[in-house]
C-alpha positions as CSV (number, residue, x, y, z in Angstrom):
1,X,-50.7,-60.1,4.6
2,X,-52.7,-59.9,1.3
3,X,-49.0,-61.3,-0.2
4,X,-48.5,-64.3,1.9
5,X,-52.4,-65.1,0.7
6,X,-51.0,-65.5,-2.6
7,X,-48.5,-67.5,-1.7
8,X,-50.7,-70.2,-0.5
9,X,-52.7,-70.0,-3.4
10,X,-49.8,-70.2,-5.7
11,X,-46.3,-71.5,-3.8
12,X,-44.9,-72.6,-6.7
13,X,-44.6,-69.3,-8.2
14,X,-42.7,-68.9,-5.7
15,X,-38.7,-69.5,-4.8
16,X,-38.2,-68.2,-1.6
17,X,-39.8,-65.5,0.7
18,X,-38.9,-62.1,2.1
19,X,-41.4,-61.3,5.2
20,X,-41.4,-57.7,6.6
21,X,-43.5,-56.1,9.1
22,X,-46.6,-58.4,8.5
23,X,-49.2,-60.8,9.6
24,X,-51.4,-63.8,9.1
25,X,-53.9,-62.3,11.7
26,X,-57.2,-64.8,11.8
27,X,-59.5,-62.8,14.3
28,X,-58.4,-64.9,17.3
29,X,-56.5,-62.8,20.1
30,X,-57.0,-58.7,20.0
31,X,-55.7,-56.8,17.9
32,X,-52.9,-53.9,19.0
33,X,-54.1,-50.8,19.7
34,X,-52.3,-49.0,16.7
35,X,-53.6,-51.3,14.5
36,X,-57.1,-50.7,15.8
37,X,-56.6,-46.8,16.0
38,X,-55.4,-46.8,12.1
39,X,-58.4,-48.8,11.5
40,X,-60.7,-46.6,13.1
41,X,-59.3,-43.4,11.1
42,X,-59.7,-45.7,7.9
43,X,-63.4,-45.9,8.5
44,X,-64.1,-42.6,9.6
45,X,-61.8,-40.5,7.3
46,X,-62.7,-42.1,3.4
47,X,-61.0,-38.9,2.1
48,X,-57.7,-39.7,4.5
49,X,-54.2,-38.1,4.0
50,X,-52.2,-41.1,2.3
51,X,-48.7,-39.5,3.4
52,X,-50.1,-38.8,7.0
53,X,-51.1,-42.1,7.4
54,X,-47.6,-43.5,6.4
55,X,-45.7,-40.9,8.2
56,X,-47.8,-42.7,11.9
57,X,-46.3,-45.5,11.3
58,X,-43.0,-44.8,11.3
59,X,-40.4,-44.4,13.6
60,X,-38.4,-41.0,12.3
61,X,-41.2,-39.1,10.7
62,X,-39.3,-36.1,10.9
63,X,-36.8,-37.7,8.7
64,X,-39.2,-37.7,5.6
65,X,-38.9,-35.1,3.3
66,X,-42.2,-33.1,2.0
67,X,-41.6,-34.2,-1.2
68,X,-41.6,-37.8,-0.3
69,X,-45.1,-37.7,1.6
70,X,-46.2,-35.4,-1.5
71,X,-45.7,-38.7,-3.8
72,X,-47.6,-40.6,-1.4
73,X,-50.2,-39.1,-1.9
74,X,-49.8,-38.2,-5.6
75,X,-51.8,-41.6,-6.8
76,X,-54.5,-40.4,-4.3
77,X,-55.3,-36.9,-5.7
78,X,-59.1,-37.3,-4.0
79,X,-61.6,-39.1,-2.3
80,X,-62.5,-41.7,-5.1
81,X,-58.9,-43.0,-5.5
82,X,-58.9,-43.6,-1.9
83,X,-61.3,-46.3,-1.6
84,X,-58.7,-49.0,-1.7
85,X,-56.8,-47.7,0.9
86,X,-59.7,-46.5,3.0
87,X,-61.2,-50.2,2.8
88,X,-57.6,-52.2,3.5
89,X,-57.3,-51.9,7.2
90,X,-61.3,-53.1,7.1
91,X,-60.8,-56.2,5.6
92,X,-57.9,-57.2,8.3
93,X,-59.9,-60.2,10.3
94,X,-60.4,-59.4,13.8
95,X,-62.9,-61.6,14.8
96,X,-62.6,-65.2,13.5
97,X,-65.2,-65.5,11.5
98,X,-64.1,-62.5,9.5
99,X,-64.1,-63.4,5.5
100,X,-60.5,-63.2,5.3
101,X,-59.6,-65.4,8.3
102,X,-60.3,-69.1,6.5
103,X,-57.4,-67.1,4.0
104,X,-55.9,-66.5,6.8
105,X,-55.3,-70.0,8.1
106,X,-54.9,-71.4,5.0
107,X,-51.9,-69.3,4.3
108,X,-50.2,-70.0,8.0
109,X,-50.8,-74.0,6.8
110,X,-49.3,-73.7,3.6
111,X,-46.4,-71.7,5.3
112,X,-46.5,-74.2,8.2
113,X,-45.2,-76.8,5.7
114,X,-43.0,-73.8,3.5
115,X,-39.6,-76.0,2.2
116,X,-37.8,-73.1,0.5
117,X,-35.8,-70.5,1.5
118,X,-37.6,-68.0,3.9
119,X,-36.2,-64.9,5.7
120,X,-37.7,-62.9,8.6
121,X,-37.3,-59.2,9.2
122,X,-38.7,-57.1,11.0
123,X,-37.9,-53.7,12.3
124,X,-37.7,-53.1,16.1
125,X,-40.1,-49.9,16.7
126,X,-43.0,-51.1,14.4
127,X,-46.0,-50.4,16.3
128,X,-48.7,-52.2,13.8
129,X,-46.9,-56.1,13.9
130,X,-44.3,-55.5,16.1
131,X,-43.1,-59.0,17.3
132,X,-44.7,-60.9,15.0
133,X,-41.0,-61.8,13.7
134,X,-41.1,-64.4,16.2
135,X,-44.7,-65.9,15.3
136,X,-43.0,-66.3,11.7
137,X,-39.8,-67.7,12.4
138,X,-41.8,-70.7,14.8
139,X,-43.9,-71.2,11.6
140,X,-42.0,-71.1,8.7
141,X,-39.8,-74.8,9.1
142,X,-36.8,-72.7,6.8
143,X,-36.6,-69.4,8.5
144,X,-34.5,-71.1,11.4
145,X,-32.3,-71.7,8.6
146,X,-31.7,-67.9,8.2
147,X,-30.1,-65.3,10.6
148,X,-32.4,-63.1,12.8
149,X,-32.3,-59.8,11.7
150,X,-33.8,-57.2,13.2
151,X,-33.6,-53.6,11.2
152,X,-32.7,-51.6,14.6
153,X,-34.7,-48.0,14.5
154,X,-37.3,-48.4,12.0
155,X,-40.5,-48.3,12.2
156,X,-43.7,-50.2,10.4
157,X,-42.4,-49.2,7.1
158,X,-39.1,-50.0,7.4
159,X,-38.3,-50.1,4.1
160,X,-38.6,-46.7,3.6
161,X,-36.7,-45.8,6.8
162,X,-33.9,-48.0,6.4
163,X,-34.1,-48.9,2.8
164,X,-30.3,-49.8,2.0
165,X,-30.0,-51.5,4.7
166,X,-33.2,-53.9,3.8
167,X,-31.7,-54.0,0.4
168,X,-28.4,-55.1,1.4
169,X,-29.9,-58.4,3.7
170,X,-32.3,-59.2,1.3
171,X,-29.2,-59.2,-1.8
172,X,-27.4,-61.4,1.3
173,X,-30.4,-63.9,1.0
174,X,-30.6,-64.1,-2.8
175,X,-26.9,-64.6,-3.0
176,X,-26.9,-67.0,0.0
177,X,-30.2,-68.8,-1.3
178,X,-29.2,-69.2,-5.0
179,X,-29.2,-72.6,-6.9
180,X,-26.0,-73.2,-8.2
């Protein structure tokens, strides 16, 4: 989300996208409830448990080793290192006159009118932005331009689940995507 901001500030820093598990959400329409449950632990928990908080949104959990939720949480080692992450789901818009949702819409009209290379990919068992592959391939003119590709079994952080496999496509775009 806070990416795709950027990119509507600054598009021509930018040769092409890669668009994962995300959203331009402007406070119009509700909000999932896992979305609004993480939020609600955000707020209430200031001192919350990075790893934990990762390991709910993904599909396998019980894949992750101890040592990988342990370096999740090493930048975090208390309370006043967690501010940032405490205060991220906060500043999601879910009303429209949220601060962030003019951002918001500026970034979906900047992306509405996107002429480089864009792919979408999203996993299939996300339960924050689940879908909202669809809402960026109808946006982005140059994502129908792109193959569909949805990373089967993973969940919000599908990067982490099914890391080679998001590697490989994402190679497959540069590659395909290059200026020769």
């Amino acid at each position: 989300m806070i990416g795709l901001a950027a990119v509507a500030h600054l598009p021509d820093r930018f040769a092409r996208l890669v668009i994962m598990n995300t959203g331009l959400p402007t406070g119009k329409g509700k909000p999932g409830e896992a979305f609004l449950a993480w939020r609600e632990y955000a707020e209430a928990h200031p001192d919350m448990e990075i790893g934990r908080s990762i390991l709910g949104g993904m599909a396998h959990p019980e894949k992750i080793t101890r040592e990988i939720v342990a370096a999740y949480e090493a930048p975090f080692p208390d309370v006043r290192y967690k501010a940032g992450a405490a205060a991220w789901p906060l500043l999601v818009p879910i009303s429209p006159d949220d601060p962030a949702s003019a951002e918001m819409r500026r970034a979906r009209e900047v992306l509405s009118r996107w002429n480089k290379p864009a792919l979408v990919m999203f996993s299939d068992k996300d339960p924050i932005t689940g879908g909202g592959d669809k809402f960026f391939r109808s946006l982005i003119p140059t994502a129908k331009d792109q193959p569909e590709i949805t990373i089967k079994d993973a969940g919000h952080f599908l990067q982490e689940e099914k890391g080679e496999k998001v590697a490989h496509h994402i190679l497959d775009f540069v590659i395909r995507t290059a200026v020769r």
